[in-house]
C-alpha positions as a Markdown table, in Angstrom:
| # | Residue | x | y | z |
|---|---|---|---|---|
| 1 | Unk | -13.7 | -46.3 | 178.0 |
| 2 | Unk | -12.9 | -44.6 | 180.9 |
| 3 | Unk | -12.8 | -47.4 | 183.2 |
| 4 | Unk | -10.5 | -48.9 | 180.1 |
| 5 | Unk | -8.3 | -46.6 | 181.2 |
| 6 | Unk | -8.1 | -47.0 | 184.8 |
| 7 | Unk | -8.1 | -50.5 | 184.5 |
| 8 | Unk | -4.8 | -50.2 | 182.8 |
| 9 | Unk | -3.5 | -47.6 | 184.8 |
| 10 | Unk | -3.4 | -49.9 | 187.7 |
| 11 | Unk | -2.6 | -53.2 | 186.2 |
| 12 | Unk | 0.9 | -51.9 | 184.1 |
| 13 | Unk | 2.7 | -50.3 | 187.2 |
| 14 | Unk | 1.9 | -53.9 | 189.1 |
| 15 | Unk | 3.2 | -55.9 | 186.0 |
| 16 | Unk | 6.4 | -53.4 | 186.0 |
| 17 | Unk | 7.1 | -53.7 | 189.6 |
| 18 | Unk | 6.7 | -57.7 | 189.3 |
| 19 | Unk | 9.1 | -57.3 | 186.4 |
| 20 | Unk | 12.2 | -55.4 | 188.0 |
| 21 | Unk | 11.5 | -57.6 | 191.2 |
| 22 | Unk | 12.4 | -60.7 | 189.0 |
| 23 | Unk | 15.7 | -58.7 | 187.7 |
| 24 | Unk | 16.4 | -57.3 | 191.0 |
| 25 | Unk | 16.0 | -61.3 | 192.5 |
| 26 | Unk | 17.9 | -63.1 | 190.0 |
| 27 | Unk | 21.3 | -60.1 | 190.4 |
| 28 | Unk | 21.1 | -60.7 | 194.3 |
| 29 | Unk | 20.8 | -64.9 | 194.0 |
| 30 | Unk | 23.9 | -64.8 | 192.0 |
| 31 | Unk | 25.8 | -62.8 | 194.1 |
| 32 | Unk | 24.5 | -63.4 | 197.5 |
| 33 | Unk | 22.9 | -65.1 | 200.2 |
| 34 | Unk | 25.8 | -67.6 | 200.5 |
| 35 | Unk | 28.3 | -64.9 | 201.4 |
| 36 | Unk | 26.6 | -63.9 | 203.9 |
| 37 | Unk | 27.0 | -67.2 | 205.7 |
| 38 | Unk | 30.7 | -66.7 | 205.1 |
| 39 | Unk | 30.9 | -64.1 | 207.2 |
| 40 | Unk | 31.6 | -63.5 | 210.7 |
| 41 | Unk | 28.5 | -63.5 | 213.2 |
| 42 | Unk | 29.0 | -60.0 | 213.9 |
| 43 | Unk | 28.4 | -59.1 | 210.1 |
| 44 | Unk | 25.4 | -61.3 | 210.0 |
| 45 | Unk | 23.7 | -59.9 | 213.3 |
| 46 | Unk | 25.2 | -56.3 | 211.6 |
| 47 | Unk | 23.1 | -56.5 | 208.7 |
| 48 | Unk | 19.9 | -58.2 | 210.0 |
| 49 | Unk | 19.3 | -55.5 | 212.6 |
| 50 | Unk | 19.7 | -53.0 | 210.0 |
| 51 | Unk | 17.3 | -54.3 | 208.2 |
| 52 | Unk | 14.9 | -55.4 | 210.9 |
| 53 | Unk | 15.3 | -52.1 | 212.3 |
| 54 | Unk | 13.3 | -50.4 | 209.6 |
| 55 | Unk | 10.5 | -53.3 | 209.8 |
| 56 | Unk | 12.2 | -54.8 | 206.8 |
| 57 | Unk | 13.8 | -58.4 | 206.6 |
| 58 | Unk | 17.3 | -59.3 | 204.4 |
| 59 | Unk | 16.7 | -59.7 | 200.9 |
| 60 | Unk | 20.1 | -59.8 | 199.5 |
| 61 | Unk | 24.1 | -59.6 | 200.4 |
| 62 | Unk | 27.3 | -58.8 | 198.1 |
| 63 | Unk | 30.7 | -58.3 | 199.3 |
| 64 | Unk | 30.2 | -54.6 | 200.6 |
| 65 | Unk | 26.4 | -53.8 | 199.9 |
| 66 | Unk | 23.0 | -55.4 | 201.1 |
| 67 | Unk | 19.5 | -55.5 | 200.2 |
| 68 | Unk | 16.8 | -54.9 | 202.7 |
| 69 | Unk | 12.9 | -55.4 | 201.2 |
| 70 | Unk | 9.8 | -54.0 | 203.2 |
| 71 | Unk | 6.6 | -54.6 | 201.9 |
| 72 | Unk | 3.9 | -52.0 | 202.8 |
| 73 | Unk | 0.6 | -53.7 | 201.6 |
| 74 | Unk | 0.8 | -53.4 | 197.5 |
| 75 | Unk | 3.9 | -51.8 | 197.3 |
| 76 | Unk | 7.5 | -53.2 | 198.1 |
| 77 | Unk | 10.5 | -51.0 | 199.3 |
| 78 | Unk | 14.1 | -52.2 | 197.8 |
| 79 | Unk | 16.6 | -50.6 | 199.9 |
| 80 | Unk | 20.2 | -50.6 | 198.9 |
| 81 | Unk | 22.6 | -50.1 | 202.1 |
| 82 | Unk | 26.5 | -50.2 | 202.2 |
| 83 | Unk | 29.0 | -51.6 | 204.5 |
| 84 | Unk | 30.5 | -49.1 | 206.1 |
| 85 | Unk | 34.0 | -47.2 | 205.2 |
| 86 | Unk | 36.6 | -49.5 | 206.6 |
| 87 | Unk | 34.0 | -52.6 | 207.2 |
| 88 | Unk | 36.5 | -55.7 | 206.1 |
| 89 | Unk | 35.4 | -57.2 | 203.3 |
| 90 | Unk | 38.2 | -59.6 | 202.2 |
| 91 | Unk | 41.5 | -60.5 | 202.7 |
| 92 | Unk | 43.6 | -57.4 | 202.9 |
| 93 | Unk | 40.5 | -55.6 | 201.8 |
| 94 | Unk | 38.4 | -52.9 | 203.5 |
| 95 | Unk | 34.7 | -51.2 | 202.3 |
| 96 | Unk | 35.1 | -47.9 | 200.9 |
| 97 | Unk | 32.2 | -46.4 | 199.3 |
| 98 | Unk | 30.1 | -49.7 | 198.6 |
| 99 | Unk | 32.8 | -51.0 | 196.8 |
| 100 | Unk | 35.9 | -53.7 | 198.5 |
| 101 | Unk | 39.2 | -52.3 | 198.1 |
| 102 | Unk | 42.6 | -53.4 | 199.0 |
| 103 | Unk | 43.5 | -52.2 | 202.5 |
| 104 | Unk | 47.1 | -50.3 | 202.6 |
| 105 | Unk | 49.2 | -49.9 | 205.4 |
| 106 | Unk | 47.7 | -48.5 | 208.1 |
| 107 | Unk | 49.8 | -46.8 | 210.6 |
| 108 | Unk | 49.1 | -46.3 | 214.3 |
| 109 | Unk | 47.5 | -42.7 | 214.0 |
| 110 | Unk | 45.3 | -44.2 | 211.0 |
| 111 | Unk | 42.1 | -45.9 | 210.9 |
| 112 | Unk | 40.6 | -48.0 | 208.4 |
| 113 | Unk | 38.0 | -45.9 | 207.3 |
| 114 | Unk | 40.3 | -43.0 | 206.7 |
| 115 | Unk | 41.8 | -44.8 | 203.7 |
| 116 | Unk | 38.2 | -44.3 | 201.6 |
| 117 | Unk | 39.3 | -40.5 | 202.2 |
| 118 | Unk | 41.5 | -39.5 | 199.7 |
C-alpha cells in the first residue's frame, strides 16, 4: 500500500508538468516564434543571450515578452522575461511593463523608457 502511494506520488506531478507544458507550448506557437524573425538582429541576438546566459535556450517570443526553458534533469524551468521599458515593439509603440504601448512624444530631455513612468 505504501509503495501504492509513492508510486502515485511521483507519477501525478510528472503527468501535471507534461500537462501545463502542452498549454504553455500551444499559447507560445500561436503567438510566437515567427515574430521573432521579424525583428531586428539586435532583438534576436538580445533575447538569445538572455536566455543562453542562464544555460537556457529560447522557447517562445510575443511582442514584448519571451520564454526561456532550462531543463535540469526531471524538471524543466519556464521563465517569463520582458522587454525592457522603452524596448520598441511596433510602429509608434514602445515596451512598458511587458505590455506594447503607443509611444508619445518624446521631447529632447525624455527618454523612451520614462514614458512607462507615470
Amino acid at each position: 500500500m505504501v509503495l501504492l502511494h509513492f508510486v502515485l506520488l511521483l507519477t501525478v506531478p510528472i503527468y501535471m508538468h507534461a500537462a501545463n507544458s502542452a498549454t504553455m507550448k500551444a499559447h507560445w506557437d500561436r503567438n510566437s516564434m515567427g515574430e521573432l524573425g521579424t525583428c531586428s538582429r539586435g532583438v534576436q541576438d538580445f533575447v538569445k543571450t538572455r536566455c543562453t546566459g542562464h544555460h537556457a535556450r529560447l522557447y517562445g517570443f510575443s511582442t514584448c515578452t519571451f520564454i526561456c526553458k532550462k531543463e535540469i534533469g526531471f524538471i524543466t524551468v519556464y521563465e517569463k522575461v520582458a522587454l525592457p521599458d522603452g524596448f520598441p515593439c511596433g510602429k509608434c509603440q514602445v515596451c512598458c511593463v511587458g505590455k506594447c504601448v503607443a509611444a508619445q512624444y518624446v521631447g529632447k530631455s525624455k527618454p523612451l523608457a520614462e514614458q512607462c513612468k507615470k
